[in-house]
C-alpha positions as a printed NumPy array, in Angstrom:
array([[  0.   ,   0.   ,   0.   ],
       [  1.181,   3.475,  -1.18 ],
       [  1.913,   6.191,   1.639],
       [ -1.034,   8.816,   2.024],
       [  1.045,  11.666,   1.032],
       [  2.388,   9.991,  -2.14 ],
       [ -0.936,   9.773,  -3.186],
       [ -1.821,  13.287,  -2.66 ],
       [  1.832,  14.524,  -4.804],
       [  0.688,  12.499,  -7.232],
       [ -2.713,  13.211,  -7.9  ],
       [ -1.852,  16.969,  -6.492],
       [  0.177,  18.014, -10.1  ],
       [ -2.816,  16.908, -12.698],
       [ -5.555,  18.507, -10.365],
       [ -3.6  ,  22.051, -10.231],
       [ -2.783,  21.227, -14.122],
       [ -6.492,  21.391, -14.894],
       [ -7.562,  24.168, -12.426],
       [ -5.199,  26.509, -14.103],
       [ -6.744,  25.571, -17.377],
       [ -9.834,  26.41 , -16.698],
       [-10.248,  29.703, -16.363],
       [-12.3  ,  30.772, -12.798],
       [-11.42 ,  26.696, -11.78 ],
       [ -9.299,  27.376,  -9.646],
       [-11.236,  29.603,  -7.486],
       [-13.374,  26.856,  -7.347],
       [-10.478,  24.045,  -6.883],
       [-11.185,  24.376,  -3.283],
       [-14.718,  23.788,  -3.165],
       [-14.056,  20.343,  -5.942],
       [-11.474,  19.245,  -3.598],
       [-13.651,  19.85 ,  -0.286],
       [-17.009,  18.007,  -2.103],
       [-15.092,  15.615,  -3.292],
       [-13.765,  14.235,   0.041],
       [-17.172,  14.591,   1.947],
       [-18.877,  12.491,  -1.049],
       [-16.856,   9.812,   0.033],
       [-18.781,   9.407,   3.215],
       [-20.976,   6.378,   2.909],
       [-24.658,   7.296,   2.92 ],
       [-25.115,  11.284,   3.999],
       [-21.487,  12.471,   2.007],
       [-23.969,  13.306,  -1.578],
       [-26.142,  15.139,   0.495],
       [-23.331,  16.827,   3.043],
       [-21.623,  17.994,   0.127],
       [-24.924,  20.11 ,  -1.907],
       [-23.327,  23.079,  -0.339],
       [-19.592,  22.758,  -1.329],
       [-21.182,  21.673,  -4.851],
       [-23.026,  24.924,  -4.996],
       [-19.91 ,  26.846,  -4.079],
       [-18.138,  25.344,  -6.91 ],
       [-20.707,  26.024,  -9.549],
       [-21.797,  30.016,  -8.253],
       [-17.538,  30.286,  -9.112],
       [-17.077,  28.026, -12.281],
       [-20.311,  28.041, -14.105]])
């Protein structure tokens, strides 16, 4: 099994790749990254995360 933080560099470099890309994205990087980790709790992370998804769409629509 891979160390937490060498998952993290990994992924880190083609996530900040893409936010620079994209215009207002990464304003909204934060709010992706945020709603993306709460969605990963079983059964209430969808719903938990409506207002981190909202965030992230008001920035990048």
């Amino acid at each position: 099994m891979r160390s937490l933080p060498g998952r993290i560099r990994r992924l880190a470099l083609p996530v900040l790749i893409a936010a620079s890309l994209s215009g207002c994205g990464l304003a909204a990087a934060p709010c992706r990254v945020v709603s993306a980790v709460v969605k990963a709790i079983p059964v209430v992370g969808h719903q938990a995360a409506a207002p981190t998804d909202a965030c992230a769409a008001a920035l990048d629509p």
